[in-house]
C-alpha positions in Angstrom: 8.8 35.2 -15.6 8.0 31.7 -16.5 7.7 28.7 -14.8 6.9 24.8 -15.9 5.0 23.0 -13.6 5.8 19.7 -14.6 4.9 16.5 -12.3 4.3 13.1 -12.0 1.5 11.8 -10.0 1.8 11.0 -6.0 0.7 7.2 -6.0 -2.8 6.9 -4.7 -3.3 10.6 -3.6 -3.3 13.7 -6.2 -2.6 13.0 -10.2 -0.2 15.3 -12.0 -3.2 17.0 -13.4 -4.6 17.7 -9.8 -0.7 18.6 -9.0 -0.7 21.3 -11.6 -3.8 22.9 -11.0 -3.1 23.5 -7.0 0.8 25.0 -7.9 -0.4 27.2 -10.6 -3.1 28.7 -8.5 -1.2 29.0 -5.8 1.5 30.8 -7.6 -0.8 33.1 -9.2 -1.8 34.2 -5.8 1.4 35.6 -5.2 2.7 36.5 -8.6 -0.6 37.3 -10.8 1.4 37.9 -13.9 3.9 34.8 -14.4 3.2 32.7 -17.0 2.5 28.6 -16.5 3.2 26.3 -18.2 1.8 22.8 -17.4 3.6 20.2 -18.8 2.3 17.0 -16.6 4.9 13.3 -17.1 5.1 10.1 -16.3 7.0 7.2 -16.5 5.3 4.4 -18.5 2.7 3.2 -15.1 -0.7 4.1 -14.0 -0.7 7.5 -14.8 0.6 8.1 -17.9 -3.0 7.6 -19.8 -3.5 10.6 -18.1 -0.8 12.6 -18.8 -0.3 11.7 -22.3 -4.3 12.7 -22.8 -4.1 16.0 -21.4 -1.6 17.0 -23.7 -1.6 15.4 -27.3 -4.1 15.4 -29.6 -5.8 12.6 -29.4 -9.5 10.4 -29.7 -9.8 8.3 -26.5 -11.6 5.0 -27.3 -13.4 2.7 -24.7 -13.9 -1.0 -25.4 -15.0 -4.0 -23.2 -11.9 -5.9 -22.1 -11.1 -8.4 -19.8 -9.3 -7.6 -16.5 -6.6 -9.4 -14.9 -8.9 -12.0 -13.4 -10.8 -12.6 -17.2 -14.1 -10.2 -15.7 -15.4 -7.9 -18.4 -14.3 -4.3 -17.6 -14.4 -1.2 -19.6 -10.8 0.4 -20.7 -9.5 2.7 -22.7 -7.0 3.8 -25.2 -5.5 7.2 -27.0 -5.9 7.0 -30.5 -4.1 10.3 -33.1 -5.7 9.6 -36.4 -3.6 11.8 -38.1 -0.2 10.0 -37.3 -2.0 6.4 -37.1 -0.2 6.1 -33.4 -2.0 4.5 -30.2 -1.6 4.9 -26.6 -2.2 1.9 -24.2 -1.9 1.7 -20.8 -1.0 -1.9 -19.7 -2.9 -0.6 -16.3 -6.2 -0.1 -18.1 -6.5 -3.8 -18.2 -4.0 -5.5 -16.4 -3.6 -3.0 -13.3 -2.5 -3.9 -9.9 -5.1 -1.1 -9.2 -8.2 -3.1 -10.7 -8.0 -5.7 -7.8 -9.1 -5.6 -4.4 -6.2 -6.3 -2.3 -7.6 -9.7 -1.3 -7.3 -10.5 -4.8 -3.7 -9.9 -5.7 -1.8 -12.3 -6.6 0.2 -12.8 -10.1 0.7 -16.2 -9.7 -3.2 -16.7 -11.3 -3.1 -12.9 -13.4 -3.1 -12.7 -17.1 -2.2 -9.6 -19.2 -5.1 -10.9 -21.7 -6.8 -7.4 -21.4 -4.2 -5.4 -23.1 -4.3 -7.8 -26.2 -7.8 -7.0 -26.5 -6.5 -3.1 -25.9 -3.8 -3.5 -28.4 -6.1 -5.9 -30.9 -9.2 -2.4 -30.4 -6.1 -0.3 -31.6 -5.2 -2.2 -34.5 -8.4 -1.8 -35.4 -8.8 1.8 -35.3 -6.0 2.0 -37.7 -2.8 2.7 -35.2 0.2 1.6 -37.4 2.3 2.3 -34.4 1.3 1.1 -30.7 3.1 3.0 -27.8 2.5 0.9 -24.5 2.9 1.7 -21.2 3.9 -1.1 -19.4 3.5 0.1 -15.6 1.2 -0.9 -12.7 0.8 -4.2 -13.6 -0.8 -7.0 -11.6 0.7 -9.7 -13.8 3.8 -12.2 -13.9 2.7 -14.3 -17.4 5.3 -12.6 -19.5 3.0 -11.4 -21.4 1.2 -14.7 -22.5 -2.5 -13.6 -21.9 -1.6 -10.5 -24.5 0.2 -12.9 -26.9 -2.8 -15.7 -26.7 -5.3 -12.1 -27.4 -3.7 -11.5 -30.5 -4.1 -15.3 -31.8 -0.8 -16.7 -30.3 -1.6 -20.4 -28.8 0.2 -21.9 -25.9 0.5 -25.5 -26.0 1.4 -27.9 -23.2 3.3 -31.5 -23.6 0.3 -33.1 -25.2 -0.5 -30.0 -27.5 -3.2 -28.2 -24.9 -4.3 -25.2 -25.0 -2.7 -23.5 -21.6 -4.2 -20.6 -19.7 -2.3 -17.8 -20.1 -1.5 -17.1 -16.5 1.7 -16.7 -14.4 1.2 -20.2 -12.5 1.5 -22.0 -16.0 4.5 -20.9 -17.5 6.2 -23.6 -17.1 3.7 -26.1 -18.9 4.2 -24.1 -22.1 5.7 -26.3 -24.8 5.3 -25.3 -27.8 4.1 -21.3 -29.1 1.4 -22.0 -32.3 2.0 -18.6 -34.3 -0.4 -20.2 -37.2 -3.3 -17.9 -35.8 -1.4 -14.8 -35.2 -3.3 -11.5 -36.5 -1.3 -10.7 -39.4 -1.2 -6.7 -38.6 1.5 -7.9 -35.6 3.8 -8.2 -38.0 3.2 -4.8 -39.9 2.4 -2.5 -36.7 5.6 -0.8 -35.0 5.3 -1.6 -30.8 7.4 0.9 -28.7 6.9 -0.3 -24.6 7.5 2.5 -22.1 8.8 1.5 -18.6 10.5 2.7 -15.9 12.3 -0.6 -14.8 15.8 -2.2 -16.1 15.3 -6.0 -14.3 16.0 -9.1 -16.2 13.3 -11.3 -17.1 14.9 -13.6 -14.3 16.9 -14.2 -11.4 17.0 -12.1 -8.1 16.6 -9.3 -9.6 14.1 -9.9 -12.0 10.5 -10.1 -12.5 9.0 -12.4 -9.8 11.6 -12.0 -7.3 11.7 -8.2 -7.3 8.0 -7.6 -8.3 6.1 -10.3 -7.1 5.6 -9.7 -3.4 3.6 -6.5 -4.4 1.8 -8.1 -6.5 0.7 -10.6 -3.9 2.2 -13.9 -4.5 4.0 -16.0 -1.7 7.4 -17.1 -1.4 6.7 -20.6 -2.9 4.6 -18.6 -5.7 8.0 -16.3 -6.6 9.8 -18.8 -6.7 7.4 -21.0 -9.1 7.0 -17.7 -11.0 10.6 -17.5 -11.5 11.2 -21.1 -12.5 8.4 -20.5 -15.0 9.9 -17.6 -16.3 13.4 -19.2 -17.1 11.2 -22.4 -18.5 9.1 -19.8 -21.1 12.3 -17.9 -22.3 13.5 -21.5 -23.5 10.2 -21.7 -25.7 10.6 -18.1 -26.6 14.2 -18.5 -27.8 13.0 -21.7 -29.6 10.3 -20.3 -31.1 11.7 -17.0 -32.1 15.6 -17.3 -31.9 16.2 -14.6 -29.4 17.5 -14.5 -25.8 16.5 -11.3 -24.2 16.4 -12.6 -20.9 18.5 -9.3 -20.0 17.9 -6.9 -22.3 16.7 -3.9 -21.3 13.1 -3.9 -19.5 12.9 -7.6 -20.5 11.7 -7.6 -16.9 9.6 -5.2 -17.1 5.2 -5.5 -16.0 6.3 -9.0 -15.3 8.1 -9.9 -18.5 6.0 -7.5 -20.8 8.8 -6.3 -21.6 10.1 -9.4 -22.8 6.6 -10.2 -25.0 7.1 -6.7 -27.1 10.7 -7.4 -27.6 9.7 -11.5 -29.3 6.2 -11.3 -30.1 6.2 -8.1 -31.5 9.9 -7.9 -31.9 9.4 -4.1 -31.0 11.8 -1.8 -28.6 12.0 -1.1 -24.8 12.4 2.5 -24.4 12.3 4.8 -20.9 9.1 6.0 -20.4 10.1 9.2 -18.9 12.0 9.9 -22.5 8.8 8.6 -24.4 6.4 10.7 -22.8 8.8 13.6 -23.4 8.5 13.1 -27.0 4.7 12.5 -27.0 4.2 16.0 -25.3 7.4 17.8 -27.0 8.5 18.3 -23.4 11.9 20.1 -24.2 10.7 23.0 -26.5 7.9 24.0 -24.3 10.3 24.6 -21.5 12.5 26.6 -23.7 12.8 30.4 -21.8 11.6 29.0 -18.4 12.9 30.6 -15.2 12.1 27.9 -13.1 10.5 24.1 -13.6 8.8 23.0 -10.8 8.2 19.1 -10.2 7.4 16.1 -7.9 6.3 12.7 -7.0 5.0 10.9 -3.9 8.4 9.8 -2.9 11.7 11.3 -4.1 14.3 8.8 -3.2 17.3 6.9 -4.4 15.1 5.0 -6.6 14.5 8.1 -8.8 18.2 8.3 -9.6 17.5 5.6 -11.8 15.5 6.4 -14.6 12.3 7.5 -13.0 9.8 10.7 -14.3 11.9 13.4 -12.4 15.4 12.4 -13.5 14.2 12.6 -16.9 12.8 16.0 -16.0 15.6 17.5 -14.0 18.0 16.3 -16.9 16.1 18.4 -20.0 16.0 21.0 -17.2 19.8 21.5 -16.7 20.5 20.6 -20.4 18.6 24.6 -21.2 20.6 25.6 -17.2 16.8 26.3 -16.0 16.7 25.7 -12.1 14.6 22.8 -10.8 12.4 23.0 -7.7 10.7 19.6 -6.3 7.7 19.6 -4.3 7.1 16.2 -3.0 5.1 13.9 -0.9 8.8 12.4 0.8 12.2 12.9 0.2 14.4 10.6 1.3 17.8 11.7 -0.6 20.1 14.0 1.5 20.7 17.7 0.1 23.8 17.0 -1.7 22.7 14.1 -3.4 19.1 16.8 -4.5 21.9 19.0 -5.6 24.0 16.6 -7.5 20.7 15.3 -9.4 20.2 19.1 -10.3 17.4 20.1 -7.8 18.0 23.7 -6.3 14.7 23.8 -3.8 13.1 21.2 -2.4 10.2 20.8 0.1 7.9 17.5 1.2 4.5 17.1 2.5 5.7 15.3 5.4 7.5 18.0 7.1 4.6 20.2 6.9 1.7 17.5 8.3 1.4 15.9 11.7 2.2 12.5 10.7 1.9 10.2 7.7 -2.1 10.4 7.7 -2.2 13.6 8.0 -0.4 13.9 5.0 -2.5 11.4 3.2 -5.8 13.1 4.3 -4.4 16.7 3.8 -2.1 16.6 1.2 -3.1 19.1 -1.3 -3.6 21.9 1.2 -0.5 21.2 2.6 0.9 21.1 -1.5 -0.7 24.7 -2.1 1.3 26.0 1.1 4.1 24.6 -0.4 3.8 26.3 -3.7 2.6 29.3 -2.0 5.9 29.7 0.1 8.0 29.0 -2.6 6.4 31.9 -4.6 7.1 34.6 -1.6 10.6 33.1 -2.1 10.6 34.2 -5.7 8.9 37.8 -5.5 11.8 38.4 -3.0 14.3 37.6 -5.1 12.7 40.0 -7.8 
Protein backbone atom coordinates (compact mmCIF):
# COMPACT_ATOMS: atom_id res chain seq x y z
CA UNK A 1 0.00 0.00 0.00
CA UNK A 2 0.91 3.56 -0.48
CA UNK A 3 -0.17 6.53 0.94
CA UNK A 4 0.78 10.56 0.31
CA UNK A 5 0.85 12.50 3.15
CA UNK A 6 0.45 15.75 1.71
CA UNK A 7 -0.49 18.95 3.93
CA UNK A 8 -0.47 22.39 4.23
CA UNK A 9 0.43 24.06 7.44
CA UNK A 10 -2.20 24.78 10.48
CA UNK A 11 -1.74 28.64 10.91
CA UNK A 12 0.34 29.29 13.99
CA UNK A 13 0.40 25.69 15.37
CA UNK A 14 2.17 22.65 13.49
CA UNK A 15 4.01 23.22 9.80
CA UNK A 16 3.35 20.76 7.03
CA UNK A 17 6.68 19.36 7.78
CA UNK A 18 5.72 18.78 11.58
CA UNK A 19 2.27 17.45 9.98
CA UNK A 20 4.00 14.79 8.00
CA UNK A 21 6.24 13.58 10.42
CA UNK A 22 3.40 12.86 13.32
CA UNK A 23 0.99 10.98 10.35
CA UNK A 24 3.70 8.93 9.05
CA UNK A 25 4.79 7.66 12.39
CA UNK A 26 1.67 7.22 13.49
CA UNK A 27 0.75 5.12 10.54
CA UNK A 28 3.78 3.08 10.69
CA UNK A 29 2.68 2.02 14.10
CA UNK A 30 -0.15 0.33 12.79
CA UNK A 31 0.87 -0.67 9.28
CA UNK A 32 4.88 -1.07 9.58
CA UNK A 33 5.25 -1.86 5.90
CA UNK A 34 3.27 0.95 3.83
CA UNK A 35 5.13 3.11 2.04
CA UNK A 36 5.03 7.23 2.58
CA UNK A 37 5.24 9.49 0.73
CA UNK A 38 5.63 13.07 2.01
CA UNK A 39 4.77 15.48 -0.30
CA UNK A 40 4.19 18.85 2.03
CA UNK A 41 2.09 22.17 -0.14
CA UNK A 42 1.23 25.33 0.18
CA UNK A 43 -0.50 28.03 -1.26
CA UNK A 44 1.83 31.07 -2.04
CA UNK A 45 1.74 32.49 2.18
CA UNK A 46 3.89 31.93 5.05
CA UNK A 47 4.70 28.61 4.70
CA UNK A 48 5.54 27.88 1.39
CA UNK A 49 9.47 28.72 2.02
CA UNK A 50 9.12 25.81 3.87
CA UNK A 51 7.57 23.56 1.84
CA UNK A 52 9.17 24.39 -1.41
CA UNK A 53 12.79 23.85 0.68
CA UNK A 54 12.11 20.49 1.83
CA UNK A 55 11.54 19.30 -1.43
CA UNK A 56 13.55 20.88 -4.37
CA UNK A 57 16.89 21.13 -4.82
CA UNK A 58 17.92 24.15 -3.81
CA UNK A 59 20.81 26.73 -1.92
CA UNK A 60 19.01 28.77 0.65
CA UNK A 61 20.59 32.33 0.86
CA UNK A 62 20.30 34.76 3.96
CA UNK A 63 20.73 38.49 3.45
CA UNK A 64 20.12 41.53 5.67
CA UNK A 65 16.75 43.15 4.61
CA UNK A 66 14.52 45.49 5.90
CA UNK A 67 11.22 44.47 7.47
CA UNK A 68 7.93 45.95 7.07
CA UNK A 69 8.71 48.79 9.52
CA UNK A 70 12.37 49.60 7.52
CA UNK A 71 14.35 47.55 10.89
CA UNK A 72 17.18 45.49 9.57
CA UNK A 73 16.11 41.79 9.78
CA UNK A 74 17.72 38.66 8.47
CA UNK A 75 15.65 36.73 5.45
CA UNK A 76 15.99 34.29 3.21
CA UNK A 77 15.56 32.94 -0.24
CA UNK A 78 15.75 29.44 -2.35
CA UNK A 79 18.18 29.67 -4.92
CA UNK A 80 18.51 26.22 -7.88
CA UNK A 81 21.68 27.19 -9.64
CA UNK A 82 21.23 24.78 -12.17
CA UNK A 83 17.88 26.14 -13.56
CA UNK A 84 18.89 29.91 -12.51
CA UNK A 85 15.18 30.03 -10.66
CA UNK A 86 14.62 31.77 -7.16
CA UNK A 87 12.17 31.29 -4.40
CA UNK A 88 10.96 34.33 -2.30
CA UNK A 89 8.65 34.47 0.20
CA UNK A 90 7.01 37.97 0.41
CA UNK A 91 6.59 36.89 4.28
CA UNK A 92 10.34 36.75 4.80
CA UNK A 93 10.39 40.44 4.69
CA UNK A 94 7.10 41.83 4.54
CA UNK A 95 5.18 39.34 6.94
CA UNK A 96 2.20 40.06 9.00
CA UNK A 97 4.15 37.53 11.26
CA UNK A 98 7.33 39.90 11.81
CA UNK A 99 5.21 42.44 13.86
CA UNK A 100 4.07 42.37 17.26
CA UNK A 101 0.36 42.77 17.18
CA UNK A 102 0.60 46.30 18.60
CA UNK A 103 2.47 47.06 15.56
CA UNK A 104 0.17 46.10 12.75
CA UNK A 105 -1.11 48.26 10.80
CA UNK A 106 -0.67 48.66 6.76
CA UNK A 107 -1.55 51.97 6.58
CA UNK A 108 2.40 52.86 7.58
CA UNK A 109 3.98 49.13 6.03
CA UNK A 110 6.18 48.89 3.11
CA UNK A 111 6.99 45.70 0.99
CA UNK A 112 10.67 47.39 0.64
CA UNK A 113 12.13 44.10 2.11
CA UNK A 114 11.25 41.86 -0.67
CA UNK A 115 12.97 44.24 -3.28
CA UNK A 116 16.03 43.82 -1.39
CA UNK A 117 14.96 39.74 -1.42
CA UNK A 118 14.26 39.88 -5.07
CA UNK A 119 17.41 42.55 -5.89
CA UNK A 120 19.84 39.42 -3.48
CA UNK A 121 18.30 37.03 -6.15
CA UNK A 122 19.13 38.83 -9.11
CA UNK A 123 22.23 38.80 -7.87
CA UNK A 124 22.78 35.22 -7.36
CA UNK A 125 22.04 34.74 -10.98
CA UNK A 126 18.06 33.73 -10.82
CA UNK A 127 16.83 34.44 -14.36
CA UNK A 128 13.42 33.58 -13.17
CA UNK A 129 11.95 34.77 -9.63
CA UNK A 130 8.95 32.69 -8.25
CA UNK A 131 7.29 34.83 -5.36
CA UNK A 132 5.07 34.03 -2.95
CA UNK A 133 2.93 36.65 -2.24
CA UNK A 134 1.16 35.46 1.17
CA UNK A 135 1.14 36.66 4.75
CA UNK A 136 1.71 40.04 4.08
CA UNK A 137 1.57 42.97 6.50
CA UNK A 138 1.38 45.52 3.66
CA UNK A 139 -1.26 47.68 1.59
CA UNK A 140 1.57 49.85 -0.70
CA UNK A 141 0.82 47.98 -3.82
CA UNK A 142 3.96 47.00 -3.89
CA UNK A 143 5.71 50.46 -3.94
CA UNK A 144 8.43 49.80 -1.22
CA UNK A 145 9.52 46.65 -3.66
CA UNK A 146 9.31 48.83 -6.81
CA UNK A 147 11.37 51.92 -5.00
CA UNK A 148 14.09 48.66 -3.91
CA UNK A 149 14.66 47.85 -7.32
CA UNK A 150 15.44 51.71 -8.27
CA UNK A 151 11.75 52.76 -9.13
CA UNK A 152 11.25 56.47 -7.68
CA UNK A 153 7.92 57.74 -6.53
CA UNK A 154 7.46 61.28 -6.98
CA UNK A 155 4.88 63.63 -5.39
CA UNK A 156 3.19 66.93 -7.05
CA UNK A 157 6.47 68.87 -6.63
CA UNK A 158 8.67 65.88 -7.88
CA UNK A 159 9.45 64.42 -4.07
CA UNK A 160 10.66 61.54 -3.35
CA UNK A 161 7.55 59.69 -1.37
CA UNK A 162 7.87 56.90 1.22
CA UNK A 163 6.84 53.95 -0.09
CA UNK A 164 4.13 53.13 2.40
CA UNK A 165 0.34 52.33 2.20
CA UNK A 166 -0.74 55.91 3.79
CA UNK A 167 1.05 57.62 0.69
CA UNK A 168 -0.42 56.22 -2.22
CA UNK A 169 -2.23 58.76 -3.08
CA UNK A 170 0.60 61.56 -3.20
CA UNK A 171 2.23 59.47 -5.93
CA UNK A 172 2.43 61.55 -9.10
CA UNK A 173 4.68 60.57 -11.17
CA UNK A 174 6.80 56.78 -11.35
CA UNK A 175 10.75 57.80 -12.41
CA UNK A 176 11.74 54.40 -14.13
CA UNK A 177 15.31 56.19 -15.14
CA UNK A 178 16.99 54.25 -12.15
CA UNK A 179 15.40 50.92 -12.66
CA UNK A 180 17.99 47.83 -12.38
CA UNK A 181 18.18 46.90 -15.82
CA UNK A 182 17.94 42.91 -15.02
CA UNK A 183 13.85 43.76 -14.27
CA UNK A 184 13.41 43.86 -17.58
CA UNK A 185 15.42 40.54 -18.55
CA UNK A 186 14.32 38.27 -15.35
CA UNK A 187 10.94 36.25 -15.77
CA UNK A 188 8.57 37.05 -12.31
CA UNK A 189 5.89 34.35 -11.65
CA UNK A 190 3.76 35.58 -8.14
CA UNK A 191 2.04 32.69 -6.31
CA UNK A 192 -1.20 33.55 -4.33
CA UNK A 193 -4.07 32.12 -3.14
CA UNK A 194 -6.43 35.23 -3.45
CA UNK A 195 -8.57 36.47 -6.73
CA UNK A 196 -9.64 40.24 -5.18
CA UNK A 197 -9.36 43.29 -7.26
CA UNK A 198 -6.84 45.75 -6.51
CA UNK A 199 -9.98 47.87 -5.39
CA UNK A 200 -13.37 48.22 -4.26
CA UNK A 201 -15.25 46.07 -1.56
CA UNK A 202 -13.77 43.35 -2.36
CA UNK A 203 -10.38 44.28 -2.87
CA UNK A 204 -7.17 44.85 -1.13
CA UNK A 205 -7.85 47.24 1.82
CA UNK A 206 -11.36 46.57 2.29
CA UNK A 207 -11.12 42.80 2.46
CA UNK A 208 -7.48 42.58 3.87
CA UNK A 209 -6.88 45.47 5.83
CA UNK A 210 -8.64 44.88 9.11
CA UNK A 211 -6.23 41.97 9.71
CA UNK A 212 -3.69 43.74 8.96
CA UNK A 213 -4.50 46.35 11.59
CA UNK A 214 -5.65 49.45 10.01
CA UNK A 215 -8.92 51.29 11.05
CA UNK A 216 -12.01 52.02 9.24
CA UNK A 217 -10.85 55.66 8.21
CA UNK A 218 -7.30 53.86 7.35
CA UNK A 219 -9.27 51.24 4.77
CA UNK A 220 -10.92 53.53 3.43
CA UNK A 221 -7.73 56.02 2.79
CA UNK A 222 -5.94 52.80 1.70
CA UNK A 223 -8.55 52.23 -0.75
CA UNK A 224 -8.75 55.72 -2.21
CA UNK A 225 -5.01 55.44 -2.51
CA UNK A 226 -5.22 52.39 -4.25
CA UNK A 227 -7.62 53.62 -7.10
CA UNK A 228 -5.34 57.06 -7.06
CA UNK A 229 -1.86 54.65 -7.77
CA UNK A 230 -3.50 52.49 -10.53
CA UNK A 231 -4.08 55.89 -12.42
CA UNK A 232 -0.19 56.47 -12.27
CA UNK A 233 0.33 52.84 -13.00
CA UNK A 234 -1.79 52.95 -16.11
CA UNK A 235 -0.13 56.20 -17.05
CA UNK A 236 3.10 55.10 -16.57
CA UNK A 237 2.86 51.71 -18.03
CA UNK A 238 -0.39 51.63 -20.15
CA UNK A 239 -2.13 48.83 -18.31
CA UNK A 240 -5.26 48.59 -16.23
CA UNK A 241 -5.16 45.48 -14.09
CA UNK A 242 -7.11 46.77 -11.52
CA UNK A 243 -9.06 43.24 -11.86
CA UNK A 244 -7.02 40.97 -13.14
CA UNK A 245 -6.37 38.08 -11.55
CA UNK A 246 -4.60 38.46 -7.90
CA UNK A 247 -4.16 42.15 -8.89
CA UNK A 248 -5.38 42.29 -5.24
CA UNK A 249 -3.29 40.09 -4.02
CA UNK A 250 -0.47 40.89 -0.52
CA UNK A 251 -2.10 44.21 -0.77
CA UNK A 252 -1.68 44.92 -4.54
CA UNK A 253 1.58 42.78 -4.95
CA UNK A 254 -0.05 41.29 -7.21
CA UNK A 255 -0.68 44.28 -9.16
CA UNK A 256 3.29 45.41 -8.86
CA UNK A 257 4.45 41.94 -10.67
CA UNK A 258 1.80 42.25 -13.24
CA UNK A 259 3.25 46.47 -14.30
CA UNK A 260 6.52 46.57 -12.79
CA UNK A 261 7.67 43.42 -13.72
CA UNK A 262 4.96 42.85 -16.24
CA UNK A 263 5.19 39.12 -15.00
CA UNK A 264 2.04 36.52 -14.42
CA UNK A 265 -0.26 35.84 -11.37
CA UNK A 266 -0.53 32.16 -11.14
CA UNK A 267 -2.35 29.92 -8.05
CA UNK A 268 0.03 29.05 -5.70
CA UNK A 269 -1.33 25.73 -4.93
CA UNK A 270 -0.69 24.90 -8.89
CA UNK A 271 2.89 26.54 -8.57
CA UNK A 272 4.04 24.68 -5.81
CA UNK A 273 2.77 21.53 -7.49
CA UNK A 274 5.06 22.10 -10.22
CA UNK A 275 8.09 23.14 -8.05
CA UNK A 276 7.78 19.67 -6.20
CA UNK A 277 6.33 17.57 -9.34
CA UNK A 278 3.39 16.92 -7.02
CA UNK A 279 1.35 14.78 -9.63
CA UNK A 280 3.94 11.98 -10.62
CA UNK A 281 4.93 11.33 -7.13
CA UNK A 282 1.47 10.42 -6.25
CA UNK A 283 1.15 8.21 -9.17
CA UNK A 284 0.10 4.42 -7.68
CA UNK A 285 -1.10 5.87 -4.24
CA UNK A 286 -3.88 4.16 -2.39
CA UNK A 287 -4.72 6.94 -0.38
CA UNK A 288 -3.47 10.86 -0.04
CA UNK A 289 -3.87 12.09 3.14
CA UNK A 290 -4.11 16.00 3.80
CA UNK A 291 -5.13 19.04 5.91
CA UNK A 292 -5.03 22.57 7.08
CA UNK A 293 -6.00 24.54 10.28
CA UNK A 294 -9.48 25.23 8.96
CA UNK A 295 -11.27 23.37 6.18
CA UNK A 296 -14.03 25.64 5.20
CA UNK A 297 -15.89 27.18 2.36
CA UNK A 298 -13.03 29.26 1.76
CA UNK A 299 -10.99 26.28 0.58
CA UNK A 300 -13.39 25.67 -2.30
CA UNK A 301 -11.79 28.53 -3.78
CA UNK A 302 -8.46 27.89 -4.81
CA UNK A 303 -6.80 27.17 -1.58
CA UNK A 304 -3.79 24.27 -0.94
CA UNK A 305 -6.29 21.31 -0.51
CA UNK A 306 -8.51 21.95 -3.51
CA UNK A 307 -5.53 21.90 -5.56
CA UNK A 308 -4.66 18.72 -3.77
CA UNK A 309 -7.90 16.84 -3.77
CA UNK A 310 -8.21 17.84 -7.57
CA UNK A 311 -4.66 15.94 -8.77
CA UNK A 312 -6.06 13.33 -6.38
CA UNK A 313 -9.34 12.44 -8.16
CA UNK A 314 -7.75 13.27 -11.56
CA UNK A 315 -5.40 9.53 -10.94
CA UNK A 316 -9.27 8.27 -8.83
CA UNK A 317 -6.92 7.99 -5.60
CA UNK A 318 -9.25 8.54 -2.39
CA UNK A 319 -8.51 11.73 -0.30
CA UNK A 320 -8.56 11.67 3.51
CA UNK A 321 -8.40 15.30 5.46
CA UNK A 322 -7.15 15.53 8.81
CA UNK A 323 -7.75 18.96 10.04
CA UNK A 324 -7.61 21.51 12.82
CA UNK A 325 -11.71 22.57 11.90
CA UNK A 326 -14.04 21.74 9.48
CA UNK A 327 -16.69 23.77 8.84
CA UNK A 328 -18.20 22.35 5.36
CA UNK A 329 -21.08 19.72 5.84
CA UNK A 330 -20.38 15.99 4.62
CA UNK A 331 -21.84 16.46 1.25
CA UNK A 332 -20.21 19.39 0.35
CA UNK A 333 -16.38 17.11 1.77
CA UNK A 334 -17.82 14.62 -0.65
CA UNK A 335 -18.55 16.88 -3.53
CA UNK A 336 -14.95 18.46 -3.18
CA UNK A 337 -13.71 14.79 -3.38
CA UNK A 338 -12.80 14.06 0.34
CA UNK A 339 -13.81 10.41 1.39
CA UNK A 340 -12.74 10.62 5.36
CA UNK A 341 -12.45 13.40 7.28
CA UNK A 342 -11.67 14.08 11.02
CA UNK A 343 -10.78 17.56 13.08
CA UNK A 344 -8.86 18.36 16.04
CA UNK A 345 -11.74 20.02 17.55
CA UNK A 346 -13.87 17.09 18.04
CA UNK A 347 -11.26 15.21 19.75
CA UNK A 348 -10.10 18.24 22.38
CA UNK A 349 -12.01 19.80 25.25
CA UNK A 350 -12.29 23.08 23.76
CA UNK A 351 -10.49 25.47 21.35
CA UNK A 352 -7.27 25.68 23.79
CA UNK A 353 -7.09 22.46 24.27
CA UNK A 354 -6.69 22.00 20.78
CA UNK A 355 -4.25 24.79 20.40
CA UNK A 356 -2.12 23.39 23.40
CA UNK A 357 -2.62 19.66 22.34
CA UNK A 358 -2.93 19.58 18.89
CA UNK A 359 -0.34 17.22 17.58
CA UNK A 360 -1.21 14.39 20.08
CA UNK A 361 -4.58 14.82 19.27
CA UNK A 362 -3.27 14.82 15.26
CA UNK A 363 -1.25 11.37 15.87
CA UNK A 364 -4.73 9.89 17.37
CA UNK A 365 -6.21 10.98 14.39
CA UNK A 366 -3.81 9.26 11.98
CA UNK A 367 -3.55 6.44 14.25
CA UNK A 368 -7.45 5.64 14.03
CA UNK A 369 -7.59 6.19 10.59
CA UNK A 370 -4.82 3.48 10.06
CA UNK A 371 -6.97 0.67 12.19
CA UNK A 372 -9.64 1.79 9.66
CA UNK A 373 -7.38 0.73 6.80
CA UNK A 374 -5.85 -2.63 8.23
CA UNK A 375 -9.57 -3.61 8.54
CA UNK A 376 -10.41 -3.08 5.36
CA UNK A 377 -7.25 -5.23 4.26
Amino acid sequence: MKIVIAPDKFRGSLTGIEFCWIVKEAIWEILPDVEIVEAPVADGGDGTLAAVEAQVPHGKKTMEVHDPLFRKIEASFLYNEEYKIAFVEMAEASGLRLLKEEERNCFHTSTYGTGELIKGAMDAGAETIILGIGGSATNDCGMGMAAALGFQFLDEQGNLVEPIGKNLSEVKKIDTSKVDPRVEVVNFVAASDVISPLYGEEGAAYVYGPQKGASKKEIELLDQGLRDFNEVLIKTFNMDIHDVYGAGAAGGMGAAVLTFFTGEVRPGIELVKEMIGFDKRIEGADWLITGEGKLDFQTLFGKAIKGVVESAQNKNIPVAAFCGRITLPQDALATMGIHYSSAVVLEAKDYEDAMEHGKEYLREMAKKFAIKLSRMD
